[in-house]
C-alpha positions in Angstrom: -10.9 29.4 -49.5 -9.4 31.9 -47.2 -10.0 33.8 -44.3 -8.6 37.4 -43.5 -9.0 39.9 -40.8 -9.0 43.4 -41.3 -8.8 45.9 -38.9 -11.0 49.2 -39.5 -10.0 51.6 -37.1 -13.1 54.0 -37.6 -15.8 51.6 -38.3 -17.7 51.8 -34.8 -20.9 52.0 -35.6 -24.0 50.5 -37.7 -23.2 53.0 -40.6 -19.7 52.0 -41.0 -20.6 48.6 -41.1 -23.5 49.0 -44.0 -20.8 51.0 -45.7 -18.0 47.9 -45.5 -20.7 45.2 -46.1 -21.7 47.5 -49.3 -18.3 47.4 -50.9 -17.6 44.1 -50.3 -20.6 42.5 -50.9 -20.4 43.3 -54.5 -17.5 41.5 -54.8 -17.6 38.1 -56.4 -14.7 36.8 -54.6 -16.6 37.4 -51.5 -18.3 34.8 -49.6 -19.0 35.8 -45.9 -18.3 38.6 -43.9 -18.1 38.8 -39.6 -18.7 41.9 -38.4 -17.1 43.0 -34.7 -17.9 46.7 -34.1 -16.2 46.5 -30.7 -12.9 45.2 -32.0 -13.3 47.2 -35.0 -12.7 44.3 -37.1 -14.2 42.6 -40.3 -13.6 38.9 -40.9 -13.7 38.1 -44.9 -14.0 34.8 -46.0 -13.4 34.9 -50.1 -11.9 33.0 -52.9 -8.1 32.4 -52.8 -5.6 35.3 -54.0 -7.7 38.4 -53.2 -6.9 39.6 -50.1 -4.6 42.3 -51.3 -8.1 43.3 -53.7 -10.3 43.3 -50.3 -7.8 45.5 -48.5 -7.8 48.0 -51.8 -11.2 48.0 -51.5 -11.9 48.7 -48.2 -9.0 51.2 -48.2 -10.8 53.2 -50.5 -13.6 53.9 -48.0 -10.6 56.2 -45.7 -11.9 54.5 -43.1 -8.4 53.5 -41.6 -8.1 49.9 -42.5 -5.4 47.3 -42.3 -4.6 43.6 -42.7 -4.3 41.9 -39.9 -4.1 37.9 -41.2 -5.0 35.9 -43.4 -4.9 32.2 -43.7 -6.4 29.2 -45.8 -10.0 27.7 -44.2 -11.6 24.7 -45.4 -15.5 26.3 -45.1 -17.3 29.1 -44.4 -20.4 27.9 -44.1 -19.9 26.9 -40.3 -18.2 29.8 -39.8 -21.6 32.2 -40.4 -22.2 34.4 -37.9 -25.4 36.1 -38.8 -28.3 33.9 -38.3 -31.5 35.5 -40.0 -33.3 34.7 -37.0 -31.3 36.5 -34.9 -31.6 39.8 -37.3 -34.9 39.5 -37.4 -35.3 40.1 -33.8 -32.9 43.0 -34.3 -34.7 44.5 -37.1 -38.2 44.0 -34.6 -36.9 45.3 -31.9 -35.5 48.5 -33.8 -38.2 48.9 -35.7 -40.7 48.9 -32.9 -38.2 51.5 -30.8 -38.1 53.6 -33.8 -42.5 53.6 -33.9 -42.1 54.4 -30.0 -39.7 57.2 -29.8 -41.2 59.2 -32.7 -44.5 58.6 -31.1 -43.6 60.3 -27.4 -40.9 62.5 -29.4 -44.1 64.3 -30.8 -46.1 64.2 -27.5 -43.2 65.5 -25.3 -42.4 67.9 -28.3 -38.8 66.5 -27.9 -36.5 66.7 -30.9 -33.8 64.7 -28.6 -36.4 61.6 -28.9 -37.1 62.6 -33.0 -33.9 62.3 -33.6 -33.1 59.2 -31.4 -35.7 57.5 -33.2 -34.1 57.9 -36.7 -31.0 56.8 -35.7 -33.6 53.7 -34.4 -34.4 53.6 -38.1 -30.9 53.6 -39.7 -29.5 50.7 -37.6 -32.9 49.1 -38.8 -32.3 49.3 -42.4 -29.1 48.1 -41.4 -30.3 44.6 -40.2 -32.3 44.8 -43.3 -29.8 44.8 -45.6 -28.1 42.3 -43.6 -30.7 39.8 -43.8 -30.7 40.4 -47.9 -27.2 40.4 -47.6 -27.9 36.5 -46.3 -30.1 36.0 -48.6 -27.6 37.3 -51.6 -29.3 39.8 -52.9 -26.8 42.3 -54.1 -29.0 44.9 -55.9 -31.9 44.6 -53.8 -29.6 45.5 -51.2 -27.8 48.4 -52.8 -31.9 49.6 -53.8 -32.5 48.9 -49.7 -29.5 51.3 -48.9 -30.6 54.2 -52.1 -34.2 54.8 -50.6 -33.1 54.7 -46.4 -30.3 57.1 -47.3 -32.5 59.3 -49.0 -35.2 58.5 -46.5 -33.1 59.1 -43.5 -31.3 62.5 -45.2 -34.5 63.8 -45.8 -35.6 63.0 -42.4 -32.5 64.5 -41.1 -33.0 68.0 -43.1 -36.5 68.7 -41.5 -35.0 67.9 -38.3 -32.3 70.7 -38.5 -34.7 72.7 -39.9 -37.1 72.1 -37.0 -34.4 72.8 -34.7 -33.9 76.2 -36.1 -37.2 77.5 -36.1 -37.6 76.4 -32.2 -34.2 78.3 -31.7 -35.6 81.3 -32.7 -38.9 81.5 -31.5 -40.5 80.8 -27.8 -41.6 77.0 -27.9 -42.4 75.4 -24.7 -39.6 73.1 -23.1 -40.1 69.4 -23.8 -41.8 67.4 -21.4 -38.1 66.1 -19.6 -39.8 63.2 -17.7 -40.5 61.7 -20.8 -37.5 62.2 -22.2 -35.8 60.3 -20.0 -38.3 57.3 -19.8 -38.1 56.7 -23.2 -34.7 56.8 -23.6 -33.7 54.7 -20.9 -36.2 52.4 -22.4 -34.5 53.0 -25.9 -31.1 51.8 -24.0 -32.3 48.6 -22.6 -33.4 48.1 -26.1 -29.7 48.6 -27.5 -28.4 46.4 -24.6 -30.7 43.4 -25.5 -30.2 44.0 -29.4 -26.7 44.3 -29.1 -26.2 40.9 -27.2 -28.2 38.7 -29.3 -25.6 40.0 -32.2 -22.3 40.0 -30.0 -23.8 36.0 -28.7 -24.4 35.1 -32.4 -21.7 36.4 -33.6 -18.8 35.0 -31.1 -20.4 32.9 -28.8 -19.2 34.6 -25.7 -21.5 37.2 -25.3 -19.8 37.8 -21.8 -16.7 38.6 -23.4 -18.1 41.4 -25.1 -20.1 43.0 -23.0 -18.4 46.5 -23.2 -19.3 46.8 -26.5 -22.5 48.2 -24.8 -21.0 50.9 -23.8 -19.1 52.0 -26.5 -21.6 51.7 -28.8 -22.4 54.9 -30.7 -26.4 53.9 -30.0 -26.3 53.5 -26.4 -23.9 57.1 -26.1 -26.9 58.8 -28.0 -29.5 57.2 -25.6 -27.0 58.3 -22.5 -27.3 62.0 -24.3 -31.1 62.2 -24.5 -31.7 61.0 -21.0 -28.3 63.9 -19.6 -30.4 66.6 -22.1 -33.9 65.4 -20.3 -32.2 66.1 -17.2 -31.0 69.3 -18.0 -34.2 70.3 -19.1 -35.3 69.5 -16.3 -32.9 71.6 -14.0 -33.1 74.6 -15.8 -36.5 74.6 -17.3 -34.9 75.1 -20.8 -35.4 73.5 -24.2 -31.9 74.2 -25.2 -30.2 70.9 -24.2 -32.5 68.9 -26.0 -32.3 70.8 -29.4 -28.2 70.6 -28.6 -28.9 66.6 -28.6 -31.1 66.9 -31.4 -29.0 68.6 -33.7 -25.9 66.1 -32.9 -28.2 63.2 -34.0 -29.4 64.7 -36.9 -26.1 65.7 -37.6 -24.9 61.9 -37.5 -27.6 60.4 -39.4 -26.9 63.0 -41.9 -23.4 61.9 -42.3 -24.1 58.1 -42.4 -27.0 58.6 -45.0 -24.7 60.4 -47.2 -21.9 58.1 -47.0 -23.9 55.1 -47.8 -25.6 57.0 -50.7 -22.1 57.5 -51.8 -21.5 54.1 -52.2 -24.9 52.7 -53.0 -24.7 55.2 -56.3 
């Protein structure tokens, strides 16, 4: 058995990981994988002589990877990072933010929350497939991944083209106070979610505590509440369908990727 690192220089973010954990996961060689979004990292643990086959593999997702060490382990089974109990609460907890942003999103006619509450969804379906992915389900997982990246694009498209009917007519400005309440919420969500998977994951969740704030999540949440704010001020709906659009935009991207792959 060994263990390699590999270092993915753009993977910062739930979607790059599903993509990683995709490719790899259909590899037979492949026993257990430890995710570190912060470092930008993947940890492989896989049969001996393949390392050189991983690197290919995730080379061919342009994603800018590189090997960083690999050396000979005697298990890794005590090495598993992701605890199903501890991705269920992740999956809850986005799930339940996804339900409560769409919810207000409609009633404060904000397409900043809409779209905050997909990218809710995606990182979702991400602990999802990471609790198959546990359970070693390989197809399942790669059927998981088909229907949320056709979900999600589809989701994505009606957003834009919500976005450009309110751009050209004379809606009302979303209601910003609610903007902002729910996405502050929708951060303190983010926060707890991701320190149960940086404390499962390394063990020193105080080590990694900035990994909160580079977090492609929490920078959404931090745009919704500035665009609620700017409504606010100038009594415009423009900065929340600029927010909206740059979500969309995002979950567009991921959903195709992982179609990509999951095809």
């Amino acid at each position: 058995m060994e263990r390699s690192i590999y270092r993915v220089a753009q993977m910062d973010c739930a979607a790059e990981e599903a993509l990683v954990r995709t490719k790899l996961e259909a590899m037979a060689a492949v026993r257990t994988l430890d995710f570190d979004l912060e470092g930008r990292r993947v940890v492989v643990y896989h049969d001996d002589g393949v390392a050189g086959a991983i690197g290919r593999a995730i080379g061919d997702l342009r994603l800018g990877s590189s090997l960083l060490d690999s050396e000979e382990v005697e298990d890794a089974g005590a090495a598993r990072p992701a605890q199903s109990g501890v991705l269920r609460k992740a999956l809850a907890i986005n799930a339940l933010f996804f339900l409560l942003e769409a919810a207000f999103g409609i009633l404060a006619r904000s397409l900043g929350l809409l779209a905050d509450s997909l990218d809710m969804l995606a990182d979702a379906v991400v602990y999802a497939l990471s609790l198959v992915a546990v359970r070693g389900a390989i197809i399942g997982k790669k059927r998981i991944a088909r229907w949320s990246g056709y979900g999600q694009l589809t989701l994505a498209a009606l957003g834009f083209v919500e976005v450009l009917r309110r751009a050209s007519g004379s809606d009302a400005p979303p209601d910003d106070v609610t903007m902002i309440i729910v996405a502050a919420l929708a951060l303190g969500a983010n926060a707890v979610t991701l320190s149960l998977l940086s404390r499962a994951r390394s063990g020193e969740a105080h080590m990694r505590a900035s990994v909160i704030f580079t977090s492609n999540d929490v920078i959404i949440n931090l745009g919704v509440i500035v665009a609620g704010v700017l409504v606010g001020v100038t009594g415009s709906g423009v900065p929340d369908l600029v927010i909206g659009a740059v979500v969309f935009a995002v979950v567009a991207r991921g959903a195709l990727r992982i179609l990509a792959l999951a095809s």
